[in-house]
TORVOFI-949435 format. One record per residue: residue in three letters; x negated, y negated, z negated of N, C-alpha, C, CB in turn. Coordinates in pm, 1 decimal, decimal comma, always signed. Each point is the difference from the previous one (the first is absolute). Glycine has a CB too. Example, Ala and Ser with C-alpha at 12.3 -4.5 7.8 and 13.67 -1.06 7.14 Angstrom:
{aa ala | n.east -1319,0 | n.north +569,0 | n.up -780,0 | ca.east +89,0 | ca.north -119,0 | ca.up +0,0 | c.east -90,0 | c.north -120,0 | c.up +0,0 | cb.east +189,2 | cb.north +117,3 | cb.up -124,6}
{aa ser | n.east -154,2 | n.north -222,3 | n.up +196,6 | ca.east -82,0 | ca.north -119,0 | ca.up -6,0 | c.east +77,0 | c.north -109,0 | c.up -73,0 | cb.east -118,4 | cb.north +62,8 | cb.up +214,5}
END
This chain:
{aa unk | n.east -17720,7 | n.north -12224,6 | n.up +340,1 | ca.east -86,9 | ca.north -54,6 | ca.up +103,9 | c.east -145,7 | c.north +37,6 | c.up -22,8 | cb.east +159,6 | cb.north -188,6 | cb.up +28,7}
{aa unk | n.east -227,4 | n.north +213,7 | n.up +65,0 | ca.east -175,5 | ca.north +34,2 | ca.up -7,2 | c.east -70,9 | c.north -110,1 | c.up -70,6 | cb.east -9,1 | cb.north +119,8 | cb.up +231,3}
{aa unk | n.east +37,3 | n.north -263,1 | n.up -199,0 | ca.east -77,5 | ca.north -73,0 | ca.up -103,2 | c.east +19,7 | c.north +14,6 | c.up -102,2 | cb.east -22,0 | cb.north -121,9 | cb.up +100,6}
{aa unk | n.east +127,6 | n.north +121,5 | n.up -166,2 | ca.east +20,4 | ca.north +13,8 | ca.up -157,4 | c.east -51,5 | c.north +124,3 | c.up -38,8 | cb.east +201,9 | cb.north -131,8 | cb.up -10,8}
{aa unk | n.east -190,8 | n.north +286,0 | n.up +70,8 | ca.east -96,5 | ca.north +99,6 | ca.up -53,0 | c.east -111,9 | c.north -58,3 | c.up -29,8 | cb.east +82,3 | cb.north +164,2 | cb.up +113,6}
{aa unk | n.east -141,6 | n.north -244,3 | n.up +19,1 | ca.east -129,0 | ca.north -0,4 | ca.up +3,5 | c.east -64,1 | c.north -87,7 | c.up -103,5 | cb.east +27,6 | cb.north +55,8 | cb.up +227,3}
{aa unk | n.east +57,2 | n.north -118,9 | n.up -253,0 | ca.east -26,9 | ca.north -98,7 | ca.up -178,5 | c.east +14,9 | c.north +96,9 | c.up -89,9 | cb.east +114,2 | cb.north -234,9 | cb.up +30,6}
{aa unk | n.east -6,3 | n.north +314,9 | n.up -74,3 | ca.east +14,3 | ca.north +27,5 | ca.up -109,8 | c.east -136,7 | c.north +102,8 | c.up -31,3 | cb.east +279,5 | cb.north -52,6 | cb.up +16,4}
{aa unk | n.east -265,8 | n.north +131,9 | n.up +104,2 | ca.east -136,5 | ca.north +133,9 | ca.up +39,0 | c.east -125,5 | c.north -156,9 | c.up -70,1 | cb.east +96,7 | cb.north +233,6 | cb.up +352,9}
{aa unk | n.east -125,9 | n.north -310,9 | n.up -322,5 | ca.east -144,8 | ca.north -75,7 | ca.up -26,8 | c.east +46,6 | c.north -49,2 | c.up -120,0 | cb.east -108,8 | cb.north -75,6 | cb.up +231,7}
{aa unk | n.east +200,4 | n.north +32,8 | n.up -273,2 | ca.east +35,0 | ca.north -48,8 | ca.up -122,4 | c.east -28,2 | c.north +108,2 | c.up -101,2 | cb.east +169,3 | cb.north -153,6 | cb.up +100,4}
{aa unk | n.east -120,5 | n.north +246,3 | n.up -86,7 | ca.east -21,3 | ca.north +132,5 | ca.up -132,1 | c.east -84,5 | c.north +69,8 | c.up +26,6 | cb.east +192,4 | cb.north +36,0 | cb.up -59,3}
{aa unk | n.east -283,7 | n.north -52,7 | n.up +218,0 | ca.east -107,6 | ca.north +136,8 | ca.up +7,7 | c.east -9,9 | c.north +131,7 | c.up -53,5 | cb.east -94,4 | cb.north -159,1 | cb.up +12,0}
{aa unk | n.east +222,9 | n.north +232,5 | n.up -60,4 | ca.east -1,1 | ca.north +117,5 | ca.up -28,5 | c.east +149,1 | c.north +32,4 | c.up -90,6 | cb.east -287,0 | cb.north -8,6 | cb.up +21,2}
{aa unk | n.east +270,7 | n.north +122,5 | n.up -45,4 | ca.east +154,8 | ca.north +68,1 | ca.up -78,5 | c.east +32,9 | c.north -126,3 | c.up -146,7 | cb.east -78,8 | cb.north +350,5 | cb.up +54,5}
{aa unk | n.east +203,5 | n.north -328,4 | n.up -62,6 | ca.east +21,6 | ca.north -82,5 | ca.up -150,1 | c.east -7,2 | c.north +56,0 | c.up -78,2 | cb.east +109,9 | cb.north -117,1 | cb.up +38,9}
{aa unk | n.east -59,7 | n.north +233,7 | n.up -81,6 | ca.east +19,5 | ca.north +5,4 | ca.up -107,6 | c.east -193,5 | c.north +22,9 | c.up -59,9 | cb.east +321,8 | cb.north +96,0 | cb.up +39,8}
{aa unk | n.east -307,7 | n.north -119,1 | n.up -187,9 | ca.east -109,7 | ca.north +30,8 | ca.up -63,7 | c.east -63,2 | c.north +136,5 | c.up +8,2 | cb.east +87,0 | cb.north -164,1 | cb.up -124,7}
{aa unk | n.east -184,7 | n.north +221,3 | n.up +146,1 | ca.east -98,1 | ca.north +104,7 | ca.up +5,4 | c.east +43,4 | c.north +58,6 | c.up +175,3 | cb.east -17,4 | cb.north +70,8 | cb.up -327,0}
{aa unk | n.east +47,0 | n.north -119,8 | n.up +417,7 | ca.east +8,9 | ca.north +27,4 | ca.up +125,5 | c.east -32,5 | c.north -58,2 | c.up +90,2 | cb.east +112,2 | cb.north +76,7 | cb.up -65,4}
{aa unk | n.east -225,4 | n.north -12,2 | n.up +128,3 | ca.east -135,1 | ca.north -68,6 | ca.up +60,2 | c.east +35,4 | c.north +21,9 | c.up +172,3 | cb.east -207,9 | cb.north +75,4 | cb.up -234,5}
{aa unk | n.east +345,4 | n.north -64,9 | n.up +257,2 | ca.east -20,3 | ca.north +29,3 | ca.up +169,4 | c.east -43,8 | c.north -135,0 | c.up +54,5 | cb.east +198,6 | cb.north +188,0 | cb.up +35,7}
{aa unk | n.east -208,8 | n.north -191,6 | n.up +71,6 | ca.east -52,1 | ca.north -113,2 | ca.up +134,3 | c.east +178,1 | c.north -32,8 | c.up -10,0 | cb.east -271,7 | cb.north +122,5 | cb.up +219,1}
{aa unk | n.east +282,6 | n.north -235,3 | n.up -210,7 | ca.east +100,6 | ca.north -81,0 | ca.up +76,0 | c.east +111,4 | c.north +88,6 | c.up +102,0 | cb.east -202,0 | cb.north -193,0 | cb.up -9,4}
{aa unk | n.east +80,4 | n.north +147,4 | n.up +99,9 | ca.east +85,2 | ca.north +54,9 | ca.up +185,3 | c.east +56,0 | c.north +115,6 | c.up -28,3 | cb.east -171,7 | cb.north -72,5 | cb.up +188,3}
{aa unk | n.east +108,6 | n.north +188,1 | n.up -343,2 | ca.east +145,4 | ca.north +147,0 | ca.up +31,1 | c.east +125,7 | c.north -68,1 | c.up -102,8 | cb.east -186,9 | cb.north +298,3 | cb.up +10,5}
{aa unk | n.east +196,7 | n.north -421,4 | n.up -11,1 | ca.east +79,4 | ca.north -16,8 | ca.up -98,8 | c.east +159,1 | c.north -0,9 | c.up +43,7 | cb.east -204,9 | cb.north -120,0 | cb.up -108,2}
{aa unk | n.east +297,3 | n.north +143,9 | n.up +46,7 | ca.east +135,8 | ca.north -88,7 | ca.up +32,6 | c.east +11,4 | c.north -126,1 | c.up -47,1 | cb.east +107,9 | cb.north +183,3 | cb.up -2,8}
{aa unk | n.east -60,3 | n.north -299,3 | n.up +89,2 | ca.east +58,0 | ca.north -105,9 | ca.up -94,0 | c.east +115,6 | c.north -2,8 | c.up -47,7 | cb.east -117,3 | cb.north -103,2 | cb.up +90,5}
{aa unk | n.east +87,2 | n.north +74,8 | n.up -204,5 | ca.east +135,0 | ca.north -9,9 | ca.up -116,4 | c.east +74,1 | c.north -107,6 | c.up -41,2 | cb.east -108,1 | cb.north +142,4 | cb.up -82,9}
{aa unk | n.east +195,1 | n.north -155,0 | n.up +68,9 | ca.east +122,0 | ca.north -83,3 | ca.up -43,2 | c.east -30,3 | c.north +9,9 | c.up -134,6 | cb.east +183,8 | cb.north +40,6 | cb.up +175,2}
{aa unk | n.east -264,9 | n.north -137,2 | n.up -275,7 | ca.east +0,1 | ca.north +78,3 | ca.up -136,0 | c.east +185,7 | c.north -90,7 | c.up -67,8 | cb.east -388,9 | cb.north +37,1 | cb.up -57,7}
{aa unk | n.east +470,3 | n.north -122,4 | n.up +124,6 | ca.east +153,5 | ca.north +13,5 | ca.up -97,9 | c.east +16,0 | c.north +55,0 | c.up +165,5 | cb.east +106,9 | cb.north -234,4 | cb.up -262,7}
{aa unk | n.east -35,5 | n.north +319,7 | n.up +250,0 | ca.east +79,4 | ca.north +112,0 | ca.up +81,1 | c.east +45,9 | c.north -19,5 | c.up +80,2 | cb.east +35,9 | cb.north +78,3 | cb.up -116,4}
{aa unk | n.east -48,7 | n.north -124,0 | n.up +277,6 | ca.east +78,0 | ca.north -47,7 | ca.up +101,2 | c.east +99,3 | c.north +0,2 | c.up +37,5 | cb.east -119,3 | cb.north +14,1 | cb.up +27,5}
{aa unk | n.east +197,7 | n.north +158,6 | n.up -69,4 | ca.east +122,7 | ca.north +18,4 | ca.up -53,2 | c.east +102,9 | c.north -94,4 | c.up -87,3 | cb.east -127,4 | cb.north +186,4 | cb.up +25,8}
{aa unk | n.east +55,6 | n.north -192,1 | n.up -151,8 | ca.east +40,7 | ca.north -113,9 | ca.up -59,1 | c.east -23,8 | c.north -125,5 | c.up +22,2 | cb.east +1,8 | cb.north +131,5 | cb.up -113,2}
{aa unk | n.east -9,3 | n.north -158,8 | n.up +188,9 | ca.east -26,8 | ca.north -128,5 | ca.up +69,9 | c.east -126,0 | c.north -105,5 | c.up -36,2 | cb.east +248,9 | cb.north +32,6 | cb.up +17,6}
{aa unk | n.east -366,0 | n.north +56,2 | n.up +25,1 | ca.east -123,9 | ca.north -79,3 | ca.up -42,0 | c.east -34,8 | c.north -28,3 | c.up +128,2 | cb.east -82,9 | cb.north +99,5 | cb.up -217,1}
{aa unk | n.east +12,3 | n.north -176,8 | n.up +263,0 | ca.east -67,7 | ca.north -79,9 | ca.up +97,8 | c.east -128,6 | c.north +58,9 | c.up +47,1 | cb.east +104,1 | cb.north -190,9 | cb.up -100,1}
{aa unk | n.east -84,8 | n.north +178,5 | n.up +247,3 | ca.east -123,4 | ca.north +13,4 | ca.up +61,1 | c.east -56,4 | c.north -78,1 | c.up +30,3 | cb.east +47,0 | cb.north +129,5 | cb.up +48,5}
{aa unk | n.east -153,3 | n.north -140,0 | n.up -144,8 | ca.east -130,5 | ca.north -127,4 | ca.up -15,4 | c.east -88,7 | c.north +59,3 | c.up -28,6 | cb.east +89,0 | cb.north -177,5 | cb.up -75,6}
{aa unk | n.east -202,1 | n.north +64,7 | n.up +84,0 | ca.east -132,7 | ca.north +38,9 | ca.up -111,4 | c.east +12,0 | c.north +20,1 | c.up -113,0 | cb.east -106,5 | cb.north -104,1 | cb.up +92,6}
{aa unk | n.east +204,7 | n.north +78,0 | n.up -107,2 | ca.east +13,9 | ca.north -57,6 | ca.up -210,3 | c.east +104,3 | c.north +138,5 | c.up -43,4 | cb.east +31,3 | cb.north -370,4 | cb.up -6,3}
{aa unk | n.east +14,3 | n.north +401,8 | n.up +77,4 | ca.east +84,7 | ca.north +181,7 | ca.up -9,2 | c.east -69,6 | c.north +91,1 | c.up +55,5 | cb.east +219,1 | cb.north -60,9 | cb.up +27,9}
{aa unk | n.east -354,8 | n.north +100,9 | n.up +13,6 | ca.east -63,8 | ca.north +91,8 | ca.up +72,5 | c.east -139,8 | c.north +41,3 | c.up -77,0 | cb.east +120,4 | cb.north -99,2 | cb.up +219,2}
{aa unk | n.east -115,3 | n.north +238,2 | n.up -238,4 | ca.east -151,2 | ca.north +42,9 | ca.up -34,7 | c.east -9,8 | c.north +92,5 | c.up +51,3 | cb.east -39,2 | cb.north -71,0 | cb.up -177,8}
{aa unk | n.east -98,8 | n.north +112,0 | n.up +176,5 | ca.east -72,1 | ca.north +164,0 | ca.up +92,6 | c.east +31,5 | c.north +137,3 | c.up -82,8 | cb.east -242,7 | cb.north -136,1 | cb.up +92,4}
{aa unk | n.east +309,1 | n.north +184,6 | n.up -82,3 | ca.east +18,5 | ca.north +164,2 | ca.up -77,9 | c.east +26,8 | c.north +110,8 | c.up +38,2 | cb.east +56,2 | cb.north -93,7 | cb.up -116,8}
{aa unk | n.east -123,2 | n.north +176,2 | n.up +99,0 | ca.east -1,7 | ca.north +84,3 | ca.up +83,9 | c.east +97,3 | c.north +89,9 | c.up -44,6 | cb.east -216,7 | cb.north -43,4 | cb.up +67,7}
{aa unk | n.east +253,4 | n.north +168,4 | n.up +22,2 | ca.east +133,4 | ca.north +63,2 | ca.up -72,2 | c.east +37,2 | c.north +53,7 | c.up -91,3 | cb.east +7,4 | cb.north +8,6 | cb.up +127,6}
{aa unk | n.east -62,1 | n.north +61,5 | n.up -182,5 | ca.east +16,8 | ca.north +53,2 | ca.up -105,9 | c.east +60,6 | c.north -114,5 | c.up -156,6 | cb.east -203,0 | cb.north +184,5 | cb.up +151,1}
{aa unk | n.east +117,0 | n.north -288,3 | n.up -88,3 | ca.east -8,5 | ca.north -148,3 | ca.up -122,2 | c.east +152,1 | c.north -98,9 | c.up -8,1 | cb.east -302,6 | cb.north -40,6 | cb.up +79,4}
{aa unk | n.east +311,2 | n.north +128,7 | n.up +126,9 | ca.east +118,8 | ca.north -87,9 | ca.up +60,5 | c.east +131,0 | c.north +42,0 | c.up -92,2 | cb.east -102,0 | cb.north -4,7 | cb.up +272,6}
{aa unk | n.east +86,2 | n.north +148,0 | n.up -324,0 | ca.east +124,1 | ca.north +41,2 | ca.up +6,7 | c.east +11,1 | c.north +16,1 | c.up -138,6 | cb.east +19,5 | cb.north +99,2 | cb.up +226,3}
{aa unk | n.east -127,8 | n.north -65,3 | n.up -262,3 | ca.east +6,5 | ca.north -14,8 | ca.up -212,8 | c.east +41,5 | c.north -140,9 | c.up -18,8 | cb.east -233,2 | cb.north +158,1 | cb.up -93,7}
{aa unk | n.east +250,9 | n.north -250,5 | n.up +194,9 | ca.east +46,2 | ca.north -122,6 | ca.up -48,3 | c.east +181,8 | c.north -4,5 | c.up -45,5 | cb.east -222,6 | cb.north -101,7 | cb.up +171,5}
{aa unk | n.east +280,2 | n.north +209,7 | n.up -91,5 | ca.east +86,8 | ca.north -16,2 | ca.up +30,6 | c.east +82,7 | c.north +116,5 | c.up -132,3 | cb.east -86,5 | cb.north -107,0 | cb.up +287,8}
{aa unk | n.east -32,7 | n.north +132,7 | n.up -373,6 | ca.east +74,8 | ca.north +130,8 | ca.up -81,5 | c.east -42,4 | c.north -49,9 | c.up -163,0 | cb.east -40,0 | cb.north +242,3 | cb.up +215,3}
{aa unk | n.east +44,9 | n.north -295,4 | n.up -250,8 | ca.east -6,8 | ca.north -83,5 | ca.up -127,1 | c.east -119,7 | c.north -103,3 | c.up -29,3 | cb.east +118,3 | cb.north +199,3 | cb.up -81,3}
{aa unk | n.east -217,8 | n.north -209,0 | n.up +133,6 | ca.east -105,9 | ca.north -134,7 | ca.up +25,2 | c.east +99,7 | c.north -67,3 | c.up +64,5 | cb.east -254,7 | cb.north +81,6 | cb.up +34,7}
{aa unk | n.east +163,9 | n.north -228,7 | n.up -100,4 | ca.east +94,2 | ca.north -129,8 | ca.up +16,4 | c.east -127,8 | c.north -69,6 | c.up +89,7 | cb.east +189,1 | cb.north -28,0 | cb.up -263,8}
{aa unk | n.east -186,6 | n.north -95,3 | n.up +372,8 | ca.east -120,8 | ca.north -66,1 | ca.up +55,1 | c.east +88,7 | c.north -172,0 | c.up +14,9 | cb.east -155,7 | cb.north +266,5 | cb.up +163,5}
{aa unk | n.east +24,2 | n.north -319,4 | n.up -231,7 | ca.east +94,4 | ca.north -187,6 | ca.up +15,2 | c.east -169,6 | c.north -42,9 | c.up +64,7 | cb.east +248,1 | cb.north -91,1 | cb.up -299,9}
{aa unk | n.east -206,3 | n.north +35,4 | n.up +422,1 | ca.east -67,6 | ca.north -76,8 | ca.up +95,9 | c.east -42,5 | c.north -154,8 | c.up -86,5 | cb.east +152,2 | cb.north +137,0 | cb.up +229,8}
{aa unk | n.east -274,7 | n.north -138,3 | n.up -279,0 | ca.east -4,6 | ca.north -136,8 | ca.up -41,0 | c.east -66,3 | c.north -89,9 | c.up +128,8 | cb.east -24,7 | cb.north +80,1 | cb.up -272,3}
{aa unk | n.east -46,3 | n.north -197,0 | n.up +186,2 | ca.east -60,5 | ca.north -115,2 | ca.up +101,5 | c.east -109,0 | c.north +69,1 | c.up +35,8 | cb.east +68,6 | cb.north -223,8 | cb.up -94,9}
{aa unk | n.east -110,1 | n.north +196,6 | n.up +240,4 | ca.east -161,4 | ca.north +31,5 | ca.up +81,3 | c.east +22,4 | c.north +168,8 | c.up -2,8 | cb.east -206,7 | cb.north -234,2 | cb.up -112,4}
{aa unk | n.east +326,4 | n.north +294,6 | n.up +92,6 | ca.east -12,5 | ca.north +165,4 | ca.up +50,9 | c.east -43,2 | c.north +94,9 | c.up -96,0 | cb.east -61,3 | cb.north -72,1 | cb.up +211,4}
{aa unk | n.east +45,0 | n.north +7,1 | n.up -350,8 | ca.east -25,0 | ca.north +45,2 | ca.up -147,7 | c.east +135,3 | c.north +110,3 | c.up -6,4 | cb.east -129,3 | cb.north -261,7 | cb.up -125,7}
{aa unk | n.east +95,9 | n.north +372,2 | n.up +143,5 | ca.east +112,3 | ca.north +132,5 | ca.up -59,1 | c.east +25,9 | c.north +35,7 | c.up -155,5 | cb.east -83,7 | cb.north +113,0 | cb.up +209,4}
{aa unk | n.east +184,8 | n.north -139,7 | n.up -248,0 | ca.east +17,1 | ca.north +25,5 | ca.up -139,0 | c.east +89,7 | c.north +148,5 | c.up -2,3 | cb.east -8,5 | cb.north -286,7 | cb.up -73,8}
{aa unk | n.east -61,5 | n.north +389,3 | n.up +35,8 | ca.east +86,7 | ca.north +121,6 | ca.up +16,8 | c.east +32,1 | c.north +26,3 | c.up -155,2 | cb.east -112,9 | cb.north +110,1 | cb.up +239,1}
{aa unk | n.east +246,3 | n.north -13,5 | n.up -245,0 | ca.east +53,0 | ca.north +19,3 | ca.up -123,9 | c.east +5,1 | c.north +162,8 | c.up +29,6 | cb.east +143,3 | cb.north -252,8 | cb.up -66,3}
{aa unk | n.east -180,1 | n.north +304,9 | n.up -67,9 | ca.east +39,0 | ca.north +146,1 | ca.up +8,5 | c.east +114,0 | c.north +34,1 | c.up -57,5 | cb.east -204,1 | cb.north +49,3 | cb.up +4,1}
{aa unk | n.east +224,7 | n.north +85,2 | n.up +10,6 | ca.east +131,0 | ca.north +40,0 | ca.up -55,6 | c.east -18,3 | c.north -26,4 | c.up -174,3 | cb.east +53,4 | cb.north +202,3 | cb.up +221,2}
{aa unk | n.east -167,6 | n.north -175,2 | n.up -303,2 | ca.east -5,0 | ca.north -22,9 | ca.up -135,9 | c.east -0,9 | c.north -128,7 | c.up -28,3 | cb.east -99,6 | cb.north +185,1 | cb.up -30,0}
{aa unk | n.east +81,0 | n.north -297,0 | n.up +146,6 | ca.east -11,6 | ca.north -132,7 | ca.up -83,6 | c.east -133,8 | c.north -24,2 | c.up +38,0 | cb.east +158,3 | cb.north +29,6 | cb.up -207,8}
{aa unk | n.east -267,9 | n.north +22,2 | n.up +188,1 | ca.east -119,4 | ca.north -53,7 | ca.up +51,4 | c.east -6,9 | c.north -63,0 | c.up +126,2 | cb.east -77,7 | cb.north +152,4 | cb.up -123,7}
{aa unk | n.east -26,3 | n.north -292,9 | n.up +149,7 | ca.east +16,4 | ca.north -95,0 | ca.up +60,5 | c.east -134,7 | c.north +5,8 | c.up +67,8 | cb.east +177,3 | cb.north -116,8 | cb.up -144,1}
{aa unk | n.east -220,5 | n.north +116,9 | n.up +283,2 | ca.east -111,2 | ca.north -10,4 | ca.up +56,4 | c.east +13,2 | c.north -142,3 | c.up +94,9 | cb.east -42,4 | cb.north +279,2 | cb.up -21,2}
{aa unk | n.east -90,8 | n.north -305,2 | n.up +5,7 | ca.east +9,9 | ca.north -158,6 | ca.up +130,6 | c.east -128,9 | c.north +48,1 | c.up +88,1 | cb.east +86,1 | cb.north -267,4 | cb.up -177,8}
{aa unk | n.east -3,3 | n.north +245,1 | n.up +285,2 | ca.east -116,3 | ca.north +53,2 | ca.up +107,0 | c.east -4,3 | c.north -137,5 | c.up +106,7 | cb.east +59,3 | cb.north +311,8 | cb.up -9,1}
{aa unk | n.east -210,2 | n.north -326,2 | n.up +18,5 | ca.east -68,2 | ca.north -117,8 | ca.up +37,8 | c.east +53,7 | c.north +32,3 | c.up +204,0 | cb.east -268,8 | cb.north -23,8 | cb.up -268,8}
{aa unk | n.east +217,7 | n.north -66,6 | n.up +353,4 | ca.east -59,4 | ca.north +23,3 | ca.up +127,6 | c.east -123,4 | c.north -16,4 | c.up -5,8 | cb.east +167,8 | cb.north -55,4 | cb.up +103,8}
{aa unk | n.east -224,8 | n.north +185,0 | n.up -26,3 | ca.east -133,4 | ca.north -22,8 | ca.up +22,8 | c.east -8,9 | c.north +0,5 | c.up +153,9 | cb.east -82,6 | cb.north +104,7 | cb.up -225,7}
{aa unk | n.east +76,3 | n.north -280,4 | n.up +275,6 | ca.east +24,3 | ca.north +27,7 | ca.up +182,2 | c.east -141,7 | c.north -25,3 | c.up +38,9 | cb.east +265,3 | cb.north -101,4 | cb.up +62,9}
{aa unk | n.east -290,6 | n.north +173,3 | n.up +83,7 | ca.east -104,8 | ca.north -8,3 | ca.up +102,2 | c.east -48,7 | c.north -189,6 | c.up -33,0 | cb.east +130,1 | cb.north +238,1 | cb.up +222,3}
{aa unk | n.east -15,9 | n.north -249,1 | n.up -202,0 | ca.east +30,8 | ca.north -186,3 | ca.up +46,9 | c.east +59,3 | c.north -69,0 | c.up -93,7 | cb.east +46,6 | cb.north +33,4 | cb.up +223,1}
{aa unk | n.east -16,5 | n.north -152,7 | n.up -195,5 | ca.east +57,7 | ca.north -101,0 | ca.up -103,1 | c.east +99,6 | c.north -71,7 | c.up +131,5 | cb.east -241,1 | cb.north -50,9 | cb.up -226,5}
{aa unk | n.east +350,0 | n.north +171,4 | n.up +260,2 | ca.east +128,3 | ca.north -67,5 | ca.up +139,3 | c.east +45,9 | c.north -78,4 | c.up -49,7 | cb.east +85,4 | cb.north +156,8 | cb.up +115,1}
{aa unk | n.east -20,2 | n.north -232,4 | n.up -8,9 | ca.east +151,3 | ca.north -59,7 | ca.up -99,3 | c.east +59,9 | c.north +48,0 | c.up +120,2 | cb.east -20,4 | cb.north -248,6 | cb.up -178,5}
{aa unk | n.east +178,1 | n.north +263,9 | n.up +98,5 | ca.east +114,9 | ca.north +44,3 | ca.up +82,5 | c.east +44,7 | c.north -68,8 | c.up +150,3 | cb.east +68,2 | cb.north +52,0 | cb.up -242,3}
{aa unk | n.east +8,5 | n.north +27,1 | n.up +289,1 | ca.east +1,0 | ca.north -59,5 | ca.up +110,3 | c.east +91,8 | c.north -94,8 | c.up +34,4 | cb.east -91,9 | cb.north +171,0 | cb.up +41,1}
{aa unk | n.east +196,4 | n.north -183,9 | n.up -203,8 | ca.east +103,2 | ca.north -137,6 | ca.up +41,4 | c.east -53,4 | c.north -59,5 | c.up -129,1 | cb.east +258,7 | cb.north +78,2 | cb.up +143,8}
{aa unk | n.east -416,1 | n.north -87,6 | n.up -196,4 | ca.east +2,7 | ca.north -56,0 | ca.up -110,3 | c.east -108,4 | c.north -146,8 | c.up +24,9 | cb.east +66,0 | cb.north +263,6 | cb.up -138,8}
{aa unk | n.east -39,4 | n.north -394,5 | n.up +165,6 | ca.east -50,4 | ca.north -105,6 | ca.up +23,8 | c.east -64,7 | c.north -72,6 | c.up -61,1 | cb.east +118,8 | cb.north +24,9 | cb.up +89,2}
{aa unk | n.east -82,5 | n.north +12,3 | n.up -247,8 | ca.east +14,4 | ca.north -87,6 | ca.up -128,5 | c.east -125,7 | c.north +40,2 | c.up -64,8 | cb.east +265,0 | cb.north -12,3 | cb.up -34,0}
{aa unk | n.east -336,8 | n.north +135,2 | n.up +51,3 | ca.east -144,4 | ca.north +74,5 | ca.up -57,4 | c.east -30,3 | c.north -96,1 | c.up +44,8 | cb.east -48,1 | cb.north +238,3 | cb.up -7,6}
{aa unk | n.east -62,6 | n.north -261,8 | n.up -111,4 | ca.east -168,3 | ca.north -57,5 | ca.up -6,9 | c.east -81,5 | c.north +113,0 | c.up -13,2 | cb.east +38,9 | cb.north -216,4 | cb.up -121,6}
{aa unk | n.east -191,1 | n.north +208,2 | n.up +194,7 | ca.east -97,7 | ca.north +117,3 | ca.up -30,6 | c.east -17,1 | c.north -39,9 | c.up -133,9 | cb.east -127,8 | cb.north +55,0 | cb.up +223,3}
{aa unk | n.east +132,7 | n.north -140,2 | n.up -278,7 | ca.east -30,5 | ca.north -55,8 | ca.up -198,8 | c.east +46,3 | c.north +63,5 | c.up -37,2 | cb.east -2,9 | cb.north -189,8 | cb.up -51,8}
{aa unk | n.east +156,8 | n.north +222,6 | n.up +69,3 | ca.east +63,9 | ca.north +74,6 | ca.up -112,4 | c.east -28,2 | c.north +147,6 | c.up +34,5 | cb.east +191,3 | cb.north -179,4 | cb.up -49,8}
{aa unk | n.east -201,0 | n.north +202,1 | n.up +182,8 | ca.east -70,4 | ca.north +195,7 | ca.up -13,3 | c.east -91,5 | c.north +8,8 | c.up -74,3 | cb.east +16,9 | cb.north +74,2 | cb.up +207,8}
{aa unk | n.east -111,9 | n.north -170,9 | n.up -198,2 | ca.east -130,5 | ca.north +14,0 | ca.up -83,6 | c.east -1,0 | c.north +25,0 | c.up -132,8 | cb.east -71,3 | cb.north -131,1 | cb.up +138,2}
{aa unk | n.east +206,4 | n.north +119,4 | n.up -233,3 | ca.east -9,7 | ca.north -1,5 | ca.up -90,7 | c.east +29,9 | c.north +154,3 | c.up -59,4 | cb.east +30,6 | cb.north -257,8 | cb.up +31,7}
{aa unk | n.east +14,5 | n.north +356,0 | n.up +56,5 | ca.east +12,6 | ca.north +104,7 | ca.up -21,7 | c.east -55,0 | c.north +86,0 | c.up +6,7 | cb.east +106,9 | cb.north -66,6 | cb.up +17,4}
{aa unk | n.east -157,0 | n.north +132,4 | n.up -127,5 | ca.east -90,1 | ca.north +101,7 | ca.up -28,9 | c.east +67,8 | c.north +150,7 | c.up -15,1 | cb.east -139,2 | cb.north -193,7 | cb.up -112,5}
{aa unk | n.east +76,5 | n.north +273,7 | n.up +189,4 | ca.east +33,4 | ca.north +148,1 | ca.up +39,0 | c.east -24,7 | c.north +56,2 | c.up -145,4 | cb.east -81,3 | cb.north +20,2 | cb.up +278,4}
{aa unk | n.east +120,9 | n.north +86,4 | n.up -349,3 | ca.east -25,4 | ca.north +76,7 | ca.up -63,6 | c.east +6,1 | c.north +136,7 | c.up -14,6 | cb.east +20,2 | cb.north -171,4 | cb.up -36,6}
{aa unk | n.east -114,3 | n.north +289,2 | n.up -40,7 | ca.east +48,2 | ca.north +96,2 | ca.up +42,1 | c.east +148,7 | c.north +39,0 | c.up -135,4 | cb.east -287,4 | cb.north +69,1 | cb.up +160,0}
{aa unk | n.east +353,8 | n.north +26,6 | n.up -168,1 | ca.east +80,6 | ca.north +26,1 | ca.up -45,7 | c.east -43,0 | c.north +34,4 | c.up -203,9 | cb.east +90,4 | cb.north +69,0 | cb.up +310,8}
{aa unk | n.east -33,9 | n.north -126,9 | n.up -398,3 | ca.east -60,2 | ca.north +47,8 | ca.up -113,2 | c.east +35,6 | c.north +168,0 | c.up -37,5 | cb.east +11,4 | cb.north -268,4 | cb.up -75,4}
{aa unk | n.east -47,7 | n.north +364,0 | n.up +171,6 | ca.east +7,9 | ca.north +149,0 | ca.up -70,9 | c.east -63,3 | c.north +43,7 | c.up +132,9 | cb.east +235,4 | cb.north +37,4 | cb.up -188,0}
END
């Protein structure tokens, strides 16, 4: 559905994975557990990646969707990256009722450690 892009696009304001600086809007949204395998289309299963990111996901990188859209990617050696959202906005979802602006507030953007 267009609203939920339109969250996830303001929620992550740009590509996930770490050191990839596209804009959002060229992004694909992603299923980071595999829709195939039966992951859910939500906020809480969706990030911005663009293709290339889309498809190295799918060839030995591992991606676990934490709380607030926090990407935890795994490489093929084992090394572990956490990639923040850095959004335009502070949305909440569009079936999500239960956000307080308090608790967005508590989340701080970071850039990537490398």
């Amino acid at each position: 559905p267009a609203a939920l892009r339109r969250f996830v696009e303001a929620r992550d304001g740009g590509y996930r994975m770490p050191g990839c600086h596209r804009p959002a809007r060229y992004c694909d949204i992603d299923h980071s557990h595999d829709h195939a395998k039966g992951g859910g289309t939500s906020a809480c299963n969706l990030a911005c990646l663009c293709r290339y990111h889309h498809t190295i996901k799918h060839s030995g990188w591992g991606l676990q969707q934490l709380a607030r859209g926090r990407l935890l990617w795994t490489a093929p050696n084992g090394r572990t990256h956490l990639d923040l959202p850095i959004p335009m906005a502070r949305p909440r979802a569009p079936d999500d009722r239960s956000a307080s602006p308090e608790s967005d507030a508590t989340l701080v953007a970071a850039a990537p450690p490398f």
